[in-house]
C-alpha positions in Angstrom: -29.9 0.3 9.7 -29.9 -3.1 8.5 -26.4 -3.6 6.8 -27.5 -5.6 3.8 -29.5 -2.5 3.0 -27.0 0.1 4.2 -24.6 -1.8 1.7 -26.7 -1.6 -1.2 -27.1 1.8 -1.3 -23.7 2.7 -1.4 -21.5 0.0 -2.7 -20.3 0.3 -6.6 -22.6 -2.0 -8.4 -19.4 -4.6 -9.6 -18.5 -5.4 -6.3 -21.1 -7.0 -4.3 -21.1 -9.9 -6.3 -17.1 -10.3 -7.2 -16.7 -13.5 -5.7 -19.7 -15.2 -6.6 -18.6 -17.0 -10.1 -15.7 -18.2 -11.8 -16.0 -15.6 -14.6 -16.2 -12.7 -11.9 -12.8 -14.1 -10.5 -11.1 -14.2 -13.3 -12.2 -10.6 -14.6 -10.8 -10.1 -11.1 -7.4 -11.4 -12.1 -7.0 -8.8 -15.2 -5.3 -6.3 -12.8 -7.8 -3.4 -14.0 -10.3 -4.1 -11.0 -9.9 -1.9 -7.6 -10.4 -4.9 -5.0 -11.3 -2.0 -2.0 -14.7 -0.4 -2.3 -14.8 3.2 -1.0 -16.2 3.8 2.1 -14.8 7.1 3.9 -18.4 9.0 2.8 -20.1 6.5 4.5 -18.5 7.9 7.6 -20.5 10.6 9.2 -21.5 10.4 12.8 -20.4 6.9 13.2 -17.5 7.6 14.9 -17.6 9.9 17.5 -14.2 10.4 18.4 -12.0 13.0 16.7 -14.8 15.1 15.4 -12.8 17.6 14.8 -10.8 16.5 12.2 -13.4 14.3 10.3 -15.1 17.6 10.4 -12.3 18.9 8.7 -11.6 16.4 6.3 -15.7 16.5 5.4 -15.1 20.3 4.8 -12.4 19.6 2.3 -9.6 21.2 4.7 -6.3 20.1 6.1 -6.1 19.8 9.9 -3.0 22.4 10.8 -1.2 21.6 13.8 1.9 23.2 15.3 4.2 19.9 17.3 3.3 17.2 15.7 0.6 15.0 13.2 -0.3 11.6 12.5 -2.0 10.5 9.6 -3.8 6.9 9.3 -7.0 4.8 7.9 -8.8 4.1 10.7 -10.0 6.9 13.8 -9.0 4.7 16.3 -5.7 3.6 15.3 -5.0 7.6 14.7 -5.9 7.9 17.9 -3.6 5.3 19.9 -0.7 7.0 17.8 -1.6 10.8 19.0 -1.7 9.1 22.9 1.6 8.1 21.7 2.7 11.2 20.4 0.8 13.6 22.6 3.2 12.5 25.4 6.3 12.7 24.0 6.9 9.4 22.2 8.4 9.5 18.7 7.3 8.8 15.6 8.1 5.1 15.2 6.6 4.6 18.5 3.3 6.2 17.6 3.5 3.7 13.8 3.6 0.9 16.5 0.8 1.7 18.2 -1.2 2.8 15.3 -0.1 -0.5 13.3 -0.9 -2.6 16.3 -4.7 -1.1 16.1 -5.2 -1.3 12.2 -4.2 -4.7 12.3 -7.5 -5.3 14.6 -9.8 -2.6 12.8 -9.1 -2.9 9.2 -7.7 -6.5 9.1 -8.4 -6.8 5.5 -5.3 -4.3 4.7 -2.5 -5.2 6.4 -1.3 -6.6 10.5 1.2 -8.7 11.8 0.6 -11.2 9.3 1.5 -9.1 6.4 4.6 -6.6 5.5 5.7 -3.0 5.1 8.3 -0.4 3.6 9.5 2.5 6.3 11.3 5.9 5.0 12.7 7.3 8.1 13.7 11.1 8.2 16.3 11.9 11.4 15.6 15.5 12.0 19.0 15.2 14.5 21.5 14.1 12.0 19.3 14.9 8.8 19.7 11.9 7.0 16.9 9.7 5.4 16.9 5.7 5.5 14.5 2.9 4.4 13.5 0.1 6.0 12.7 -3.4 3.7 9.8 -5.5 6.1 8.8 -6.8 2.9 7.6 -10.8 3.2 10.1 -13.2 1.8 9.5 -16.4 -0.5 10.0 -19.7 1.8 13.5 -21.5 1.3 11.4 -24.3 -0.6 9.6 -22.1 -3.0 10.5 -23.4 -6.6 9.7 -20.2 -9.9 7.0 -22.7 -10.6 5.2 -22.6 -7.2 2.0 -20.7 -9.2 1.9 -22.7 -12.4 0.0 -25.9 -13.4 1.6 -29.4 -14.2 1.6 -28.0 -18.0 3.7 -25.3 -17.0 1.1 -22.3 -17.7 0.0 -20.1 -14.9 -2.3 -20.7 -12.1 -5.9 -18.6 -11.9 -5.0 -16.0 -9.7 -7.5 -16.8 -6.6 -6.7 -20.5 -7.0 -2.8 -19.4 -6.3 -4.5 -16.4 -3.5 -6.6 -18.3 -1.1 -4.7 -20.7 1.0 -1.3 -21.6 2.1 0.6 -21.5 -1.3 0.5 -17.7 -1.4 2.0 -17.3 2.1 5.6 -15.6 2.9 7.4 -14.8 6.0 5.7 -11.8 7.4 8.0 -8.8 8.3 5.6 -6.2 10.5 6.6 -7.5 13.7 10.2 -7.3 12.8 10.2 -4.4 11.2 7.9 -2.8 14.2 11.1 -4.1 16.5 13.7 -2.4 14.4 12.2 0.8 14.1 11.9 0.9 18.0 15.2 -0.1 18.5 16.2 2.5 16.3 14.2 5.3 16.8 11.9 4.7 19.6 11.7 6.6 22.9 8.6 5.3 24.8 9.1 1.9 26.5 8.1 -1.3 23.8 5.9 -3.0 26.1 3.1 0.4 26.3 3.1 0.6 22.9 0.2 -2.4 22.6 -1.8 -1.1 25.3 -5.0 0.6 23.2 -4.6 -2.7 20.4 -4.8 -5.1 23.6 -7.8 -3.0 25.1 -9.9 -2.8 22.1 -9.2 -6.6 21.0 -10.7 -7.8 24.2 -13.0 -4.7 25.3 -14.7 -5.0 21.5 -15.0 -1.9 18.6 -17.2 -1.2 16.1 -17.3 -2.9 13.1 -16.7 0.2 10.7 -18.8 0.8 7.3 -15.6 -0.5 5.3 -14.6 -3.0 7.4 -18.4 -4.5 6.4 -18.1 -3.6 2.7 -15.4 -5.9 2.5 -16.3 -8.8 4.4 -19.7 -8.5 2.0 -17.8 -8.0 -1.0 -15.5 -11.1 0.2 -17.9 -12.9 1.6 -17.7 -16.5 -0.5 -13.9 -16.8 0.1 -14.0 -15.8 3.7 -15.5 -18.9 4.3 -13.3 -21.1 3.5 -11.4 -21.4 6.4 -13.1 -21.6 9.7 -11.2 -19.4 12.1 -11.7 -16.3 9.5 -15.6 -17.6 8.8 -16.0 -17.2 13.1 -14.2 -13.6 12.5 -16.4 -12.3 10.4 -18.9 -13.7 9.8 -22.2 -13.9 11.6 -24.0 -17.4 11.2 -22.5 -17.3 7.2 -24.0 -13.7 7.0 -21.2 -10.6 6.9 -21.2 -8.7 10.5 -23.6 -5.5 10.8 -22.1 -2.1 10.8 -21.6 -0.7 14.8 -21.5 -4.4 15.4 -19.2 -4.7 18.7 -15.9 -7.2 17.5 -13.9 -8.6 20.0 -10.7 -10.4 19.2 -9.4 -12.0 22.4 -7.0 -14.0 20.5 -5.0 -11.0 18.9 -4.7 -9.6 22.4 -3.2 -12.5 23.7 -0.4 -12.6 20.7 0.0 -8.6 21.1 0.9 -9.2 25.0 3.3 -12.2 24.0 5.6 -9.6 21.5 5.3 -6.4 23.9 6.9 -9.0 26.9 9.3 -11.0 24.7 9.6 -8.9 21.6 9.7 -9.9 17.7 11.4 -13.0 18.4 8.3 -14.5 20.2 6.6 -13.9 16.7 9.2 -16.0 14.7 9.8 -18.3 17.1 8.1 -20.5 19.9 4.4 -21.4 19.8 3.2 -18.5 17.2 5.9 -19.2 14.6 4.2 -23.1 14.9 0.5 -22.3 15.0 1.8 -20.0 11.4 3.4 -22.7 10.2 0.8 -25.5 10.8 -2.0 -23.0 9.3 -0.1 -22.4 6.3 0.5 -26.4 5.2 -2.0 -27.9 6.6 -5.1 -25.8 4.6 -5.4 -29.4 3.0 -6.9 -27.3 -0.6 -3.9 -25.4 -1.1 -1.2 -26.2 1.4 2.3 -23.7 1.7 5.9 -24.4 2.2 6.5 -21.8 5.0 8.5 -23.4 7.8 9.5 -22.8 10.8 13.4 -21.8 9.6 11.9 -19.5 7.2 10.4 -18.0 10.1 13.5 -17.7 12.2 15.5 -16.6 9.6 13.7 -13.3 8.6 15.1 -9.8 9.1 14.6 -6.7 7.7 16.8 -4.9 6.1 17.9 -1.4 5.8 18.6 0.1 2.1 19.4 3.7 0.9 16.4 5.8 0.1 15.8 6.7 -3.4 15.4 10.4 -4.3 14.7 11.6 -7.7 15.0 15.4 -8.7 12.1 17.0 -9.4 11.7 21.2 -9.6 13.3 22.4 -6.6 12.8 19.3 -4.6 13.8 15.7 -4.1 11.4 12.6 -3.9 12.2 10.2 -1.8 11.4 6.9 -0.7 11.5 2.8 -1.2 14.1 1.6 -4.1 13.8 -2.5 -5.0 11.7 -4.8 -4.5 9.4 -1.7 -4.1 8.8 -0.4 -7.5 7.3 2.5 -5.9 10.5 5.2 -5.7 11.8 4.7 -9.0 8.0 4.7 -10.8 7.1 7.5 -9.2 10.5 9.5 -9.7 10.6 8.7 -13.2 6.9 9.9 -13.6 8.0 13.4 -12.7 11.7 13.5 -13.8 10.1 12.6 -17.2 7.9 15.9 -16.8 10.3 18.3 -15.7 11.0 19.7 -18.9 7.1 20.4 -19.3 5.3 23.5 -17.7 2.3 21.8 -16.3 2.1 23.9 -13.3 0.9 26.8 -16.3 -1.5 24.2 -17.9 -3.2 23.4 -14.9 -4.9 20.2 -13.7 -8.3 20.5 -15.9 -5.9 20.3 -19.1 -6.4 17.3 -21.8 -2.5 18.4 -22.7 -1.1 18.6 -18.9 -2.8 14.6 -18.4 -1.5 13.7 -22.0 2.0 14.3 -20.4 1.3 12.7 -17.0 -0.1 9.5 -18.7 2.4 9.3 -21.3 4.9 9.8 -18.4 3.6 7.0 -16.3 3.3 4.3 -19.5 7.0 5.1 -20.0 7.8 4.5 -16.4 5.3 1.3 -16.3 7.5 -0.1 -18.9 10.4 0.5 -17.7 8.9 -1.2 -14.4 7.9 -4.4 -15.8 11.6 -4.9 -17.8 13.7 -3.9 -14.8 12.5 -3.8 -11.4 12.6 -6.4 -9.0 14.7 -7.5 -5.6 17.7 -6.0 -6.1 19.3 -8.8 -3.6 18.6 -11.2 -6.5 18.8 -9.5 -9.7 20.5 -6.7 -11.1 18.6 -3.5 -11.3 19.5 -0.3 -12.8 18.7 1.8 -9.8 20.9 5.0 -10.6 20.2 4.6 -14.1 16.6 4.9 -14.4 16.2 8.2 -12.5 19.3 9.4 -13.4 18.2 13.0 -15.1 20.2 12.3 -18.5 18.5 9.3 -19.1 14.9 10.7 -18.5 16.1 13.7 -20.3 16.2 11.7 -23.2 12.9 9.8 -22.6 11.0 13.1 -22.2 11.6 13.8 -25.8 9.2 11.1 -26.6 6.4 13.1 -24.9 7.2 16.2 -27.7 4.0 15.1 -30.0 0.4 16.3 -29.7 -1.4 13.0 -29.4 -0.5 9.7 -27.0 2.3 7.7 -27.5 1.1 5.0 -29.9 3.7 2.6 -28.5 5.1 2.6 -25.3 8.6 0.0 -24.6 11.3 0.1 -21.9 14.0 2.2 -22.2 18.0 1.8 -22.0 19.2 3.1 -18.5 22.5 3.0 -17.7 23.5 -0.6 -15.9 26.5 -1.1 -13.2 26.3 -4.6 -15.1 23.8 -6.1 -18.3 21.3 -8.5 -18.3 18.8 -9.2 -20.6 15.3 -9.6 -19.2 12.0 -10.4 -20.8 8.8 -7.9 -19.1 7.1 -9.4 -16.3 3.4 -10.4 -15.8 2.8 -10.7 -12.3 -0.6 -8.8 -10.9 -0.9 -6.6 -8.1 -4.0 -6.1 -6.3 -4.8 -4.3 -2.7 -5.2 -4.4 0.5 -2.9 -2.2 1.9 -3.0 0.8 4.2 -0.9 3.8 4.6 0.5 6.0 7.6 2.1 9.0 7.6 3.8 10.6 11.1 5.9 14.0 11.7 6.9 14.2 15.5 7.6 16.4 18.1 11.0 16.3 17.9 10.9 17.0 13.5 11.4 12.6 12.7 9.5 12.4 9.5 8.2 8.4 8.7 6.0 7.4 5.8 5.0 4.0 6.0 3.0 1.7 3.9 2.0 -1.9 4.9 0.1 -4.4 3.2 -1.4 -8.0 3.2 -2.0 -7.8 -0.3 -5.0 -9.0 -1.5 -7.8 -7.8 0.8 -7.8 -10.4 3.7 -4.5 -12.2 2.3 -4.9 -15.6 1.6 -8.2 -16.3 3.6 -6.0 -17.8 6.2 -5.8 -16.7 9.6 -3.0 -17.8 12.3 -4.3 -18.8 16.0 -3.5 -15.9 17.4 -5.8 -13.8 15.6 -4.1 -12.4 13.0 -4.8 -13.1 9.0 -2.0 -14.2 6.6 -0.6 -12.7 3.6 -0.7 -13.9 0.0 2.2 -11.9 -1.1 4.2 -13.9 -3.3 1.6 -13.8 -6.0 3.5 -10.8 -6.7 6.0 -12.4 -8.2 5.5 -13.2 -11.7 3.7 -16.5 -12.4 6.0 -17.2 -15.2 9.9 -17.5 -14.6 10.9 -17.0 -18.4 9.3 -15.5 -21.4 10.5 -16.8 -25.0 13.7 -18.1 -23.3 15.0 -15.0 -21.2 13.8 -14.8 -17.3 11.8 -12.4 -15.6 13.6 -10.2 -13.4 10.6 -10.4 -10.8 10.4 -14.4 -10.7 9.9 -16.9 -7.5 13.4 -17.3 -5.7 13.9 -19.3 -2.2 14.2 -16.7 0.3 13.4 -13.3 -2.7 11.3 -10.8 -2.0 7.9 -9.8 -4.6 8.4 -6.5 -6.4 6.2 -4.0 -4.9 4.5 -1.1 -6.0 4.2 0.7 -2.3 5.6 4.4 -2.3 6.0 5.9 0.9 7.4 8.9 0.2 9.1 11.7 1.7 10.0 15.2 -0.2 12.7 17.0 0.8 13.7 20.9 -0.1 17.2 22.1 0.5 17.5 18.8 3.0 14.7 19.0 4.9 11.1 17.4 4.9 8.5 19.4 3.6 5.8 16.5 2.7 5.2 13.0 4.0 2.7 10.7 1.5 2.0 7.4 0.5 -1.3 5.4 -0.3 -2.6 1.8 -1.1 -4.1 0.8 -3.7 -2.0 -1.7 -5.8 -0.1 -1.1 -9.1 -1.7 2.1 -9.0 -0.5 3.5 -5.7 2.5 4.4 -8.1 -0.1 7.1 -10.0 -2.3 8.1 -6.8 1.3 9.6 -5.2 2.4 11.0 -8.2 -0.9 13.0 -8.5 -0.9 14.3 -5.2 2.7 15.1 -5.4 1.6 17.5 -8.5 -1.1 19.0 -7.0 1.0 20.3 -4.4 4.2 21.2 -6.0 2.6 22.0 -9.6 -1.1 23.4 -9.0 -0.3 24.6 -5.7 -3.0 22.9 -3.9 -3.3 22.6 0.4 -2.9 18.6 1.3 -6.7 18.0 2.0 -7.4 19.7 -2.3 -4.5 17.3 -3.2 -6.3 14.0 -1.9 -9.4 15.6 -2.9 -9.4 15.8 -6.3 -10.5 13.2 -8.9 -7.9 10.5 -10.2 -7.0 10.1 -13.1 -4.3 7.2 -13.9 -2.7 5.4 -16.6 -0.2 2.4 -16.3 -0.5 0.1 -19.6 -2.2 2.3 -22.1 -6.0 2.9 -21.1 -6.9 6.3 -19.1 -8.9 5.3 -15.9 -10.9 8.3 -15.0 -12.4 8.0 -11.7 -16.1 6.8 -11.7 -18.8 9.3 -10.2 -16.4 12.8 -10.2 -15.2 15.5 -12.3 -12.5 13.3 -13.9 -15.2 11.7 -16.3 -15.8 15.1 -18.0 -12.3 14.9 -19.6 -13.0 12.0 -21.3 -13.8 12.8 -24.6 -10.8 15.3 -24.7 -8.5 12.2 -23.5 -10.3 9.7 -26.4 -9.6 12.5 -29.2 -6.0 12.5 -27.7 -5.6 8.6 -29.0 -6.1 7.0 -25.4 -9.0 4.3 -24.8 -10.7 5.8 -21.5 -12.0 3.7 -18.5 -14.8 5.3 -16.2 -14.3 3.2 -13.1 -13.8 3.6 -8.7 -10.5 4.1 -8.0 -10.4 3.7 -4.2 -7.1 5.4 -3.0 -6.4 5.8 0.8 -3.9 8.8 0.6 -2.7 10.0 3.9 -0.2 13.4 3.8 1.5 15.8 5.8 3.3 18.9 4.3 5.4 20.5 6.9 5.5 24.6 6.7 7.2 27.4 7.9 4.4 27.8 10.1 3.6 24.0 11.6 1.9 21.1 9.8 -0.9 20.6 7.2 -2.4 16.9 7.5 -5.3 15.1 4.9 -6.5 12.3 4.6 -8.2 10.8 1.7 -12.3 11.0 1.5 -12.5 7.5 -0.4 -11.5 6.1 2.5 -11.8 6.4 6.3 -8.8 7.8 7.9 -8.0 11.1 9.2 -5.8 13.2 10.5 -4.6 14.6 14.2 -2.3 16.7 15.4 -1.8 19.4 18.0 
């Protein structure tokens, strides 16, 4: 079928045209627009492989497994992690292999070019760690990088595409790290399938097409991404055969020299010359920021929650602390009884979440930088004494940060930086009980537009920093600093009961990634649903004040419940990519979301 067609059949109606005027970008640049079109419907018969469990997955039914599961976006990049797994490597060597094959078959999410958070569980020693691969602000980067000579904010896209958005990239690194750590197969194997399909060709998934079309405008502004993607200025057809000789050639250079061939040497200098010299919007990346990246290993942060603990990525990811405080603000509250088709049980979980959103934009930011309240805001006092706020009948009528408990004060003014997708999600249990949840991210789907010589797009990460530096005199806690990382809402998360792992989850999908995790989390622990029913069922999020009920489901039904209730209601996609794993008494229960086009393996 022709893909132009194919497309308009079954894209949402907003987004084939999102880059085709300046009024379109800037509705865009509100924050309230899901940049990632769903697509995993759209996936029937197209790939052959694993059957199986996209059988599974179309049924609406976890894939159970006994040894070991891998969870991803893409079919092939689930399946170069189960060759990983299936013989006896562990699970940071199967994310390696998995990430190395994403960043070929859904470029527009995340890759070498971009960054990631890593919650580790050891099943030998039982402890849990985080890794920080999160994308640093160059050394030259001034808080004023994103406004205008008058001092006001840039347009969003005009701050996106090119090199200005551009920080030091931390997959490769962090990939190292992990392997160093925890790895067992040998580094250099771990690129094989990534290598084979860059130069043997794949096809060009239903997705992968819905975004080039939906991008279309902005992909060609920069020649080597134009050549990528697209097909004499027309988006590639679905099944189209894609070869990327380029990326196989950088994938050989790091699995013979390692990380440091990435931040240093010829590929750090093709980076660097692609980020300042995109003459439109040139960078300030250089080649010391590049050699002077690491990642960094931070405590995990768990919240309390029933009989479990939530854990996962503390600052510059907002993701831990939102989501904690989402449910330690609910534990006082039954809604396990109410059940998830109740106006009152989603009065509590949206009211829960503005709290936490507030809260968010005040506080949270790189800790390395700026004082953050960590212990204090999911410490169970303080949300003890937020959760009276959710006593009424009706929705908050105003929502403002609380007063958690600082190691030292500082007065910040609430941030304004957006957030928008791509970003993918991976969740792994091995053969040897290592738990890892890890989410990765370019940002903005396909970055900045910009792609390195070796075949690999860049990031346009530090537009998540805020735009402004102060507001009425006091600074924003999430402002540009040389060598800072941008707050993050990514939440790969890992539940623990008495100790030990019992669910691995995490999803993209920008500021509200904080709200799809949450959810599933409650549909598990609350409404006692299997993993596949968790990802399943209809979002419905709040962050600032409006209810988005997801577009096209079950969710919309609830809206004039919601609107008596004092909320304003959105009807709109809300494309999560939710991949889980609960572990059992009996062996393993994987899902993967049907919004999007991943599933899940295991044996």
């Amino acid at each position: 079928m022709n893909a132009s067609r194919y497309l308009t059949a079954t894209l949402w109606s907003w987004s084939i045209a999102v880059f085709l005027s300046p009024a379109i970008l800037a509705q865009q640049a509100t924050d309230n627009v899901a940049p990632e079109a769903a697509s995993g419907t759209h996936i029937e018969g197209f790939f052959e492989r694993s059957a199986a469990s996209l059988a599974a997955k179309t049924a609406g039914q976890p894939v159970a497994a006994e040894n070991w599961m891998i969870v991803a976006a893409n079919p092939l990049a689930v399946e170069a992690g189960a060759e990983v797994l299936a013989v006896g490597g562990s699970a940071a060597d199967a994310m390696i292999a998995t990430q190395a094959v994403l960043g070929l078959v859904e470029p527009q999410s995340s890759g070498l070019g971009g960054g990631a958070f890593l919650v580790w569980y050891n099943a030998e020693s039982g402890e849990l760690t985080t890794l920080d691969g999160r994308e640093t602000a160059p050394a030259a980067a001034t808080p004023s990088l994103f406004q205008t000579e008058d001092g006001e904010p840039m347009g969003f896209f005009d701050a996106v595409i090119g090199g200005r958005s551009v920080g030091t990239p931390g997959i490769p690194a962090l990939m190292e790290d992990a392997h160093r750590r925890w790895g067992r197969a040998s580094w250099t194997t771990l690129f094989d399938r990534a290598i084979q399909l860059s130069e043997n060709g794949f096809e060009a998934s239903p997705r992968l097409v819905e975004m080039i079309v939906y991008s279309e405008e902005t992909l060609s502004v920069h020649p080597p991404v134009a050549e990528m993607f697209l097909t004499e200025g027309t988006a590639l057809e679905i099944g189209e055969i894609t070869r990327n000789p380029a990326y196989a050639e950088t994938l050989r250079t790091i699995a013979k020299e390692g990380a440091d061939a990435f931040y240093t040497g010829s590929i750090a200098a093709e980076i660097v010359q692609t980020v300042q010299d995109f003459a439109a919007n040139p960078g300030l990346l250089d080649l010391d920021d590049l050699a002077a990246y690491q990642v960094k290993e931070r405590p995990a942060v768990c919240a309390g929650y029933r009989d479990y603990e939530i854990c996962g990525m503390g600052p510059p990811s907002s993701g831990a602390l939102s989501v904690g405080q989402i449910l330690g603000l609910l534990e006082p509250f039954d809604i396990g009884a109410m059940g998830p088709d109740s106006p009152e049980a989603w009065r509590l979980i949206g009211d829960a979440s503005r709290l936490a959103f507030a809260d968010r934009g005040l506080y949270m930011a790189d800790s390395d930088f700026v004082a953050v309240p960590t212990k204090g805001l999911v410490d169970p006092a303080y949300l003890a004494e937020r959760a009276q706020l959710l006593e009424g009948a009706t929705a908050l009528t105003e929502v403002s940060p609380g007063e958690p408990g600082f190691d030292h004060a500082m007065l910040w003014a609430p941030d304004e930086s957006l957030e928008l997708p791509s970003t993918t999600h991976i969740s792994i249990v091995d053969s040897y009980g290592n738990a890892l949840s890890m989410t990765s991210s370019i940002e903005n789907g396909f970055g900045s537009r910009l792609m390195a010589p070796g075949g690999f797009l860049l990031n346009n990460q530090l537009t998540d920093f805020s735009f402004r530096s102060h507001d009425n005199g006091r600074p924003i806690a999430n402002a540009l600093a040389p060598g800072k990382r941008p707050r993050s809402s990514m939440a790969p998360t890992i539940v623990l009961r008495d100790g030990a792992p019992v669910m691995v989850i995490g999803s993209p999908g920008g500021s509200r990634i904080i709200g799809y995790v949450a959810q599933a989390i409650i549909n598990t622990l609350d409404w006692g649903m299997d993993i596949q029913q968790a990802l399943d069922m209809p979002h419905r999020v709040n962050r600032f004040g409006p209810f988005d009920l997801e577009a096209g489901t079950s969710a919309e039904a609830m809206a004039p419940a919601l609107e008596a209730l004092g909320y304003e209601v959105s009807i709109r996609p809300l494309t999560s990519g939710t991949h889980g794993i609960v572990i059992t008494e009996e062996g393993l229960l994987g899902g993967a979301d049907p919004r999007r086009e991943g599933i899940a393996i295991g044996e």
